[in-house]
Backbone as CSV, one residue per row, in Angstrom:
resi,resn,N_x,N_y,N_z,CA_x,CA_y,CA_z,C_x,C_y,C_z
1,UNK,-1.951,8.845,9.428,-1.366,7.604,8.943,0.143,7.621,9.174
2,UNK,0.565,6.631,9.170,2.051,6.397,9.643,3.119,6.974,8.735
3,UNK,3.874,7.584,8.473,4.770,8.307,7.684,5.866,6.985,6.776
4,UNK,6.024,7.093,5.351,6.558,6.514,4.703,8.177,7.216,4.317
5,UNK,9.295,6.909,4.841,10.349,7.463,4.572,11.752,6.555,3.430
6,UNK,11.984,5.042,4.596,12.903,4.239,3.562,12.182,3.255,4.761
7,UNK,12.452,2.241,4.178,12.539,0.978,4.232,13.299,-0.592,3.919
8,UNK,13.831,-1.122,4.811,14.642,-1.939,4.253,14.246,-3.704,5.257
9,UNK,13.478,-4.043,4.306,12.231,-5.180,4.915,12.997,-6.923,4.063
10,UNK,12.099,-7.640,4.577,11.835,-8.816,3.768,10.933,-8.639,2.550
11,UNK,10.592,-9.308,1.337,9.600,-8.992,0.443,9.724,-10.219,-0.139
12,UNK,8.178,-10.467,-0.669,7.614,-11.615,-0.801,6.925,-11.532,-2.141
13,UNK,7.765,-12.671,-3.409,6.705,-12.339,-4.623,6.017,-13.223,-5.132
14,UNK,4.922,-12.580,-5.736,3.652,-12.974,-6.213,4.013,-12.517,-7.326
15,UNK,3.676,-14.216,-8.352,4.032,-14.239,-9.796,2.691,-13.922,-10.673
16,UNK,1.428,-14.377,-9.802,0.017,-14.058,-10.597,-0.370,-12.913,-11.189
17,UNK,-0.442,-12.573,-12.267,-1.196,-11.626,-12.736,-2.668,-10.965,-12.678
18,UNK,-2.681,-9.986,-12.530,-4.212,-9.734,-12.354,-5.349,-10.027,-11.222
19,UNK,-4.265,-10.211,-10.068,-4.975,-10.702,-9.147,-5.802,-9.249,-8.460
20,UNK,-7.033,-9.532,-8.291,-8.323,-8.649,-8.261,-8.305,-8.421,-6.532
21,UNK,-8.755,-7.140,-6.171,-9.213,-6.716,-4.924,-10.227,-8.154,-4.527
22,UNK,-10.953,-9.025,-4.420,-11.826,-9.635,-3.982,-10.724,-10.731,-3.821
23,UNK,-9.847,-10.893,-4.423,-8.606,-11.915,-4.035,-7.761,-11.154,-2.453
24,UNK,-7.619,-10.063,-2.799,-6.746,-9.623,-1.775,-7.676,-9.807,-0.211
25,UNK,-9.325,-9.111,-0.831,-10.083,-9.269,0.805,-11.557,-9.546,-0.093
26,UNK,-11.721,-11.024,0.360,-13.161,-10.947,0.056,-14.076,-10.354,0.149
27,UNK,-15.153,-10.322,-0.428,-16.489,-9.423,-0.223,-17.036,-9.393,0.763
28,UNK,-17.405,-10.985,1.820,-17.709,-11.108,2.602,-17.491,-10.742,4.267
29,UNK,-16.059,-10.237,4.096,-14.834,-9.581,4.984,-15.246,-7.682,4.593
30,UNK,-16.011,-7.364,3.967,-15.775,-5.755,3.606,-16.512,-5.086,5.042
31,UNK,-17.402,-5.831,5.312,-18.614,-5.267,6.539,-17.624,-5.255,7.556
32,UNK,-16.824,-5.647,7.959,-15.604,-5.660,9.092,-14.902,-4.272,9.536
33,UNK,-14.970,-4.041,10.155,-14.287,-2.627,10.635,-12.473,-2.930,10.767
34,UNK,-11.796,-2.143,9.919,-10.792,-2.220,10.531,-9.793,-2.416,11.517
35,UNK,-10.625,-1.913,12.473,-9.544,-2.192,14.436,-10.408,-3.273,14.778
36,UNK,-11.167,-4.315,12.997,-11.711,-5.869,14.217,-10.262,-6.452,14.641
37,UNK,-10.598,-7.680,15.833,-9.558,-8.053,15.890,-9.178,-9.553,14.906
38,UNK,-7.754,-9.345,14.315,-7.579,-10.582,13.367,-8.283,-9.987,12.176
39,UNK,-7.989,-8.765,12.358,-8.367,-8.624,10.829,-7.132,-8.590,9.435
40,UNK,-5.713,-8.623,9.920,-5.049,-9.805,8.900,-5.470,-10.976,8.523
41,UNK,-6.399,-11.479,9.477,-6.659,-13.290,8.414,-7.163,-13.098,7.439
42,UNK,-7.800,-11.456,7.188,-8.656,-11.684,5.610,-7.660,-11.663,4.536
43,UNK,-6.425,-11.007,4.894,-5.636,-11.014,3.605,-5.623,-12.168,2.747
44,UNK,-6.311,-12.504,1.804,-5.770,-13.706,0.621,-6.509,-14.600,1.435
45,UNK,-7.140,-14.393,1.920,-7.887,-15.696,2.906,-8.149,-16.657,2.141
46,UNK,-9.451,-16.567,1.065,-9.588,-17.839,0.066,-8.222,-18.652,-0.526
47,UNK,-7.192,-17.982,-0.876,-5.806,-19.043,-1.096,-5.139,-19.167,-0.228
48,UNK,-5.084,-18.229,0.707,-4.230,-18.507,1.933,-4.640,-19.649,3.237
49,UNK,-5.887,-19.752,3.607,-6.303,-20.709,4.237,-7.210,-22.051,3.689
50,UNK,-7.554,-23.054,3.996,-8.316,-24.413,3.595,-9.630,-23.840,4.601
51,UNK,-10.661,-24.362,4.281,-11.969,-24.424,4.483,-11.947,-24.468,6.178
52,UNK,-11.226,-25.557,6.634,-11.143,-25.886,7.993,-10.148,-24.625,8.974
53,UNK,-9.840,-23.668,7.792,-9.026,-22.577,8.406,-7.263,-22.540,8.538
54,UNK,-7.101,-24.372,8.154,-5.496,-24.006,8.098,-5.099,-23.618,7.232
55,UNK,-3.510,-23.520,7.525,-2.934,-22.540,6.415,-2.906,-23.529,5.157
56,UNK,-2.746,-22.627,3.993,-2.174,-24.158,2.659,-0.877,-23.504,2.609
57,UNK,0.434,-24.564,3.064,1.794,-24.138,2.785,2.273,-23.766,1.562
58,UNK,1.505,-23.947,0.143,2.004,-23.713,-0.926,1.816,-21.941,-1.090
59,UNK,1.160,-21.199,-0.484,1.090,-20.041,-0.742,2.202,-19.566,0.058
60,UNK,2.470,-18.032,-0.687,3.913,-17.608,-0.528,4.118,-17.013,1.100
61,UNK,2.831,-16.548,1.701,3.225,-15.750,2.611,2.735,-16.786,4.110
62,UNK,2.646,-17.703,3.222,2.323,-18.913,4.701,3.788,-19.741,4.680
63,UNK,5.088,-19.387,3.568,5.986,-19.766,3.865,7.104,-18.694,4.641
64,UNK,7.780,-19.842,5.630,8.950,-18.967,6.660,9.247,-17.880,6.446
65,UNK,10.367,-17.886,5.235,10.987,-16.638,4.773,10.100,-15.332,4.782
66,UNK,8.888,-15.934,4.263,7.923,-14.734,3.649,6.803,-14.331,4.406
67,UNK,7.215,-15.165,5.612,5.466,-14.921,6.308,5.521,-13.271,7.215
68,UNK,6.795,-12.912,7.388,6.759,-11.573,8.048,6.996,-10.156,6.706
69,UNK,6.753,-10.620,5.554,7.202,-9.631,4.518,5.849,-8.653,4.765
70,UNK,7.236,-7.417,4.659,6.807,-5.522,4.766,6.490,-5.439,3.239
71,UNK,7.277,-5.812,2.260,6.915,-5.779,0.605,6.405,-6.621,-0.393
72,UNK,5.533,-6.373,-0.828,5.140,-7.217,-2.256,5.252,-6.614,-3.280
73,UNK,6.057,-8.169,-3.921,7.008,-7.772,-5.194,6.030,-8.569,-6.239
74,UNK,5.107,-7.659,-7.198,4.037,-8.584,-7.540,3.878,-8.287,-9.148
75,UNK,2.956,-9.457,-9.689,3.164,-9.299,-11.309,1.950,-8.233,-11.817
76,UNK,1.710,-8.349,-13.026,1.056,-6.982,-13.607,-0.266,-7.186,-13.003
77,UNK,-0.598,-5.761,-12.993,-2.198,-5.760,-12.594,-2.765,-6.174,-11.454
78,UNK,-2.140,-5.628,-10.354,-2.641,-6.079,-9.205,-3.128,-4.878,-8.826
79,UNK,-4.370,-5.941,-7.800,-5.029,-4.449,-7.641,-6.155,-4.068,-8.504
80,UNK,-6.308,-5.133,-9.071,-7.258,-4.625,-10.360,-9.013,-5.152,-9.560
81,UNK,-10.093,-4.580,-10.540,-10.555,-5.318,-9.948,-12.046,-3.588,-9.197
82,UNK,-12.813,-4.651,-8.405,-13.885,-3.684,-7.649,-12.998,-2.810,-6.587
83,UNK,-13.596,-1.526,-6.694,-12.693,-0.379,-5.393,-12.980,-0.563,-4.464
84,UNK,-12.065,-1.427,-3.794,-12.871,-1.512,-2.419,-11.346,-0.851,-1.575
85,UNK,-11.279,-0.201,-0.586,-10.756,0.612,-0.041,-9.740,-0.159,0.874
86,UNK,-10.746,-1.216,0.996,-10.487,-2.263,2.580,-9.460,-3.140,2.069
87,UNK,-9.453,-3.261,0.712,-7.892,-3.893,-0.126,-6.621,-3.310,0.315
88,UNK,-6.653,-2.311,0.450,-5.227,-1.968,1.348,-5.348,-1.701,2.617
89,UNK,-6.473,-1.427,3.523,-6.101,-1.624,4.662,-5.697,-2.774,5.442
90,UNK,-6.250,-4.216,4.729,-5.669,-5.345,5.040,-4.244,-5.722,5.217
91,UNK,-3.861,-5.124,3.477,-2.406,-5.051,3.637,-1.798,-4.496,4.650
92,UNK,-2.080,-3.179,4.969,-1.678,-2.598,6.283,-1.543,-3.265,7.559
93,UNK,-2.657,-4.107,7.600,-3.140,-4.953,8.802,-2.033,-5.804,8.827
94,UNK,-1.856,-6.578,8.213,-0.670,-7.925,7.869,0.900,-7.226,7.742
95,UNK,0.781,-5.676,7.752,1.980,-5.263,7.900,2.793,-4.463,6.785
96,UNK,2.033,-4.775,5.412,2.702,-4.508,4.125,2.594,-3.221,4.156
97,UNK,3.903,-2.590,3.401,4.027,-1.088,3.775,4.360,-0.849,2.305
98,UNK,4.819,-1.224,1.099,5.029,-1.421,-0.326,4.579,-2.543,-0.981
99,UNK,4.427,-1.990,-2.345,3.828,-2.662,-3.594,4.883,-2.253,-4.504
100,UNK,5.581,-3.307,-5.051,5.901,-3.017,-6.439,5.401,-4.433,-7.257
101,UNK,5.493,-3.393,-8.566,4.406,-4.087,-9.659,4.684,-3.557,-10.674
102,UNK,4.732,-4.085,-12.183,4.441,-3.167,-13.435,3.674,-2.296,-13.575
103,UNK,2.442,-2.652,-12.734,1.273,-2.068,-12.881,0.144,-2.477,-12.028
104,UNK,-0.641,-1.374,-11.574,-1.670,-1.625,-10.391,-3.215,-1.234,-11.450
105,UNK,-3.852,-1.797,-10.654,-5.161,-1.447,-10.402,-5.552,-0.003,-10.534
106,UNK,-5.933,1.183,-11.122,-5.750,2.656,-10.719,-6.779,3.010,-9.438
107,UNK,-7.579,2.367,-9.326,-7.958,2.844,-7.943,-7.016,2.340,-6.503
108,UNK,-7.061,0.992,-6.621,-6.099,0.805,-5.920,-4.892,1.377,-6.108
109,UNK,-4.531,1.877,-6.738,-3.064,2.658,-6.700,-3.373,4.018,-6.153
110,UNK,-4.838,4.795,-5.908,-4.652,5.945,-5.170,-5.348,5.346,-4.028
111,UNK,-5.647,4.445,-3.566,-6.373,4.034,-2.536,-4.740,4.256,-1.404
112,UNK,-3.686,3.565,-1.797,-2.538,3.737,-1.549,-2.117,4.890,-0.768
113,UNK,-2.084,5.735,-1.466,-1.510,6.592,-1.150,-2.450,7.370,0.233
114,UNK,-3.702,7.240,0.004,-4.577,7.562,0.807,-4.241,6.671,2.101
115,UNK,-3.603,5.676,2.458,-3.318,4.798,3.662,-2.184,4.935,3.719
116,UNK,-0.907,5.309,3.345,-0.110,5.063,4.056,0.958,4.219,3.393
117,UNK,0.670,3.329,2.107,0.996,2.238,1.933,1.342,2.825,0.321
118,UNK,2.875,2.741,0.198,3.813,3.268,-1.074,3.459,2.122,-2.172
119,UNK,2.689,2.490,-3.407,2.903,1.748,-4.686,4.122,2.098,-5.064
120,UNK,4.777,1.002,-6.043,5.916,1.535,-7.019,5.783,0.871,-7.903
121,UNK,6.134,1.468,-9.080,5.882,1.242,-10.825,7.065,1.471,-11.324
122,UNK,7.480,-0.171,-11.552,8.972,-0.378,-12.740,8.306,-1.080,-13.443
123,UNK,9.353,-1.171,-14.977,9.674,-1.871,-15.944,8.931,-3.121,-15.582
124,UNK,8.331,-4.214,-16.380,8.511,-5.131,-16.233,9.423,-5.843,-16.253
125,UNK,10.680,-5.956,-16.832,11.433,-7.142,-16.892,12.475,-6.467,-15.480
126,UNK,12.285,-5.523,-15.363,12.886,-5.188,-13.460,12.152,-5.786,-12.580
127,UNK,10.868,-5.547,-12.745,10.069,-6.411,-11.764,10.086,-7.987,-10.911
128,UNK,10.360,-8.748,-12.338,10.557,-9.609,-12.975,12.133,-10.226,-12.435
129,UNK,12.989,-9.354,-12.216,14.155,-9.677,-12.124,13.680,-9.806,-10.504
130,UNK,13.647,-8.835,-9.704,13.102,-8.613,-8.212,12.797,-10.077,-7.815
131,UNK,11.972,-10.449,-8.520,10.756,-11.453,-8.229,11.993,-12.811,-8.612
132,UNK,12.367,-13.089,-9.137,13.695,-13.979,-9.871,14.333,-14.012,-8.626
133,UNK,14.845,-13.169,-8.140,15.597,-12.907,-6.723,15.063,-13.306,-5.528
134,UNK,13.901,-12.873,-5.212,13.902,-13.498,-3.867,13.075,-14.870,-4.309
135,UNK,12.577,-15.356,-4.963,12.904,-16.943,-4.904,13.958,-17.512,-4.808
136,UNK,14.870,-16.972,-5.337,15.974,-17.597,-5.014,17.000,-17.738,-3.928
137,UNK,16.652,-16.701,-3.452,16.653,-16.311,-1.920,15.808,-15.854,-1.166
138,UNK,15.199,-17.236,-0.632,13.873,-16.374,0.310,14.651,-15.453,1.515
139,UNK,13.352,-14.994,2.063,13.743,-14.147,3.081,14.178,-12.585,2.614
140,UNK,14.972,-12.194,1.314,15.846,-11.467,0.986,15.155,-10.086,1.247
141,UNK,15.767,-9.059,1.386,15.743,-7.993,1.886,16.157,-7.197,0.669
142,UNK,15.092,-6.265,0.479,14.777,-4.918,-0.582,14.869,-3.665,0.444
143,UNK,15.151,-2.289,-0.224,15.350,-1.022,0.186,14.196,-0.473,-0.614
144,UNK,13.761,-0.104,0.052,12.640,1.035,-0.947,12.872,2.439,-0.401
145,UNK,13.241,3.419,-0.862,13.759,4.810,-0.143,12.725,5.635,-1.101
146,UNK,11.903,6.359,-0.169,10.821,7.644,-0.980,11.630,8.671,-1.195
147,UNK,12.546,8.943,-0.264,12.953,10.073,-0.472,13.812,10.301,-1.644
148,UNK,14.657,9.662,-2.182,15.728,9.523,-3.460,14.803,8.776,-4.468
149,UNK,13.798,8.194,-4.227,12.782,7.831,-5.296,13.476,6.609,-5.671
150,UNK,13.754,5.396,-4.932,14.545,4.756,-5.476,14.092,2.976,-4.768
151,UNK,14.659,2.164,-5.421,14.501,0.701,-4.844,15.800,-0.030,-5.385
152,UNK,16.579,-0.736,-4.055,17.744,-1.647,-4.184,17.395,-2.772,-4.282
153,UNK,17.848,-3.511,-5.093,17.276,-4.651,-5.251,18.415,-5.874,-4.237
154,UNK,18.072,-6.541,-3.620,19.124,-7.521,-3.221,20.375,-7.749,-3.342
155,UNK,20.557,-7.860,-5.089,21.662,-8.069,-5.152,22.874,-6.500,-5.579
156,UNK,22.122,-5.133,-4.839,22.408,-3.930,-5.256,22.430,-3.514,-6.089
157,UNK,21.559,-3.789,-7.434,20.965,-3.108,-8.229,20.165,-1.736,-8.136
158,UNK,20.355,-0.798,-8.077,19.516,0.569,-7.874,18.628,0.615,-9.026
159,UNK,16.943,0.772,-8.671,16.387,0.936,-9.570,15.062,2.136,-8.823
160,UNK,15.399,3.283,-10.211,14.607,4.979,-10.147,13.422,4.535,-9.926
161,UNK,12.090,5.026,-9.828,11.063,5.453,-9.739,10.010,6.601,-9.327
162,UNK,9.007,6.762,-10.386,8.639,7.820,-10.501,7.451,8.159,-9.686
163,UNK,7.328,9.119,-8.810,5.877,9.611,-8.104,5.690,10.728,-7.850
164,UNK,4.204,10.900,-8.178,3.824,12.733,-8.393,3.972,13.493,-6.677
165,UNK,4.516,14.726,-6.868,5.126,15.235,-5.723,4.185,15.496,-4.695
166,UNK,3.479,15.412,-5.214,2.214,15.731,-3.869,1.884,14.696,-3.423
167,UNK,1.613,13.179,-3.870,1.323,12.194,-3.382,2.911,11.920,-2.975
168,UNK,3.692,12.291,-3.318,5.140,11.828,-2.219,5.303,12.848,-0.767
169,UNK,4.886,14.203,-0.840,4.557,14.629,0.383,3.798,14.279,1.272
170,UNK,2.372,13.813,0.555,1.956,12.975,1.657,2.068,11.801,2.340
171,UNK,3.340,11.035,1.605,3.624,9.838,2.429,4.948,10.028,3.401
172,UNK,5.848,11.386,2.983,6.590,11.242,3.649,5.718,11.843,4.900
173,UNK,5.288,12.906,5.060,4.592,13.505,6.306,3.732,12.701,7.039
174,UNK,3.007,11.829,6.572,2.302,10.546,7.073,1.169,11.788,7.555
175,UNK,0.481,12.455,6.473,-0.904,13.057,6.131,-1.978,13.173,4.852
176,UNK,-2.910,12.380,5.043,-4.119,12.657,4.005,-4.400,13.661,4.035
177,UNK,-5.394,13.614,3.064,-5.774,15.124,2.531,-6.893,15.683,3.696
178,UNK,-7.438,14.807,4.442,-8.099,15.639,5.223,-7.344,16.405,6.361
179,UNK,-5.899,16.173,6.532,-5.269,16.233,7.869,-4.725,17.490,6.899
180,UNK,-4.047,17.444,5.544,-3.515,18.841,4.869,-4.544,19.648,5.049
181,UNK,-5.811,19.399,5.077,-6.923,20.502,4.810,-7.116,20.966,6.393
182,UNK,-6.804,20.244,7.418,-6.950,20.870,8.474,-6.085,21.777,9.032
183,UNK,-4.325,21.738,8.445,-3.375,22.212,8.574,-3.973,24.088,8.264
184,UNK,-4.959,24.300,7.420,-4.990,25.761,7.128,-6.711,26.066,7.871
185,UNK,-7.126,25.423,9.111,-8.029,25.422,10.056,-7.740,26.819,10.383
186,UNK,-6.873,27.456,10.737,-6.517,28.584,11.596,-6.575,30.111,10.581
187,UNK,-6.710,29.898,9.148,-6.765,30.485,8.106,-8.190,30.372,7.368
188,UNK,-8.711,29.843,7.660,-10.309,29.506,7.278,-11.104,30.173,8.521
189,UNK,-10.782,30.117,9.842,-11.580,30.589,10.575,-11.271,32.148,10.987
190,UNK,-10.033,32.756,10.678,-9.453,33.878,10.526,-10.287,34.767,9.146
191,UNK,-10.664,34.343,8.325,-11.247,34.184,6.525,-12.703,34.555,7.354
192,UNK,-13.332,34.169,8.067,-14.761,33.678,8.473,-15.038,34.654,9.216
193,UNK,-13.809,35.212,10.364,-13.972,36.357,11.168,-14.615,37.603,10.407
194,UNK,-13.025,37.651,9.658,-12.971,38.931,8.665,-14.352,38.935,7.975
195,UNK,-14.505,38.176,7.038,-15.915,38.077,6.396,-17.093,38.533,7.052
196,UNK,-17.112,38.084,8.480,-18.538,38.116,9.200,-18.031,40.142,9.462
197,UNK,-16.750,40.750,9.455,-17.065,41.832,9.751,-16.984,42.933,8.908
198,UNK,-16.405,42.276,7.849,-16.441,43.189,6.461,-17.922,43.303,5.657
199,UNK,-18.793,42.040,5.650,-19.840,42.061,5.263,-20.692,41.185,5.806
200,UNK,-21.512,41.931,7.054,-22.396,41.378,8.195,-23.989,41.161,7.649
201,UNK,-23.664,41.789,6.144,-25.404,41.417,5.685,-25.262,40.309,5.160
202,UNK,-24.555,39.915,4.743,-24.516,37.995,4.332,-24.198,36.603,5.533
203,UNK,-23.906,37.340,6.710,-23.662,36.374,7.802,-24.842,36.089,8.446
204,UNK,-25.011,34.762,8.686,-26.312,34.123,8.716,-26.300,34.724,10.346
């Protein structure tokens, strides 16, 4: 997966609360393989497009400013909802590389980390402020830096955040756990040698 270091994007907020994985990618979109092609249109598809497939301009990321946003700056509880996995690879698909939120979904919040794609957990009334901001300036541009654990807000506000060190190694290295587990391949089969010659009555 692609390595998460800093970032300094457009970001686009979503004031709804509680908006559920089946909002982010319908059910009907799950059978879809990832490398389909156009598989961004599922993002938000039911609010994001009309029946006939056009866009509805009132949603946030079918407007100018926001239609190329790397971040979503979103209200509590997103993410909530059935585990479906394919909830953040969409995001991925459409480009989104951060989430901030009061609060996620907990599967979706390790689904995250498993793709590639940085949650962050502030305060609400920081959140809140974020979100205050780029309405008021669309387009506006956020810093999200993993490495100092940190997010600038527009108007240069620095605001901390907290993430467990192992799920921050794996985003800076841009490796899941199956790619860490392969890293000690050469130590497992070294383990397997020895074994088969230290004790040859248990080797099949």
């Amino acid at each position: 997966m692609q390595p998460f270091t800093k970032l300094t994007a457009a970001a686009a907020p979503i004031d709804l609360p509680n908006i559920d994985t089946d909002r982010i990618i319908p059910a009907r979109f799950l059978r879809k393989p990832k490398e389909a092609p156009g598989y961004a249109s599922f993002l938000f598809h039911d609010v994001r497009f009309n029946a006939d497939g056009s866009e509805k301009p009132e949603f946030v990321l079918n407007q100018a400013p926001y239609r190329g946003a790397k971040i979503l700056v979103t209200a509590e509880n997103f993410g909530c909802g059935s585990s479906r996995e394919m909830a953040v690879w969409v995001l991925d698909a459409y480009g989104v590389r951060s989430v901030i939120a009061p609060s996620l979904g907990d599967i979706f919040h390790q689904n995250c980390f498993k793709n590639g794609l940085l949650p962050v957990i502030l305060p609400g009334e920081v959140v809140a402020g974020l979100r205050r901001q780029l309405h008021q300036r669309p387009g506006a541009a956020i810093t999200v830096d993993l490495e100092s654990q940190t997010v600038t807000a527009h108007d240069g506000a620095l605001h901390r955040f907290e993430i467990d060190p192992f799920r921050k190694e794996i985003l800076l290295s841009g490796r899941d756990e199956i790619a860490l587990t392969l890293d000690f391949d050469a130590r497992v089969r070294d383990f397997e040698a020895r074994h088969a010659r230290e004790m040859p009555w248990v080797a099949p």
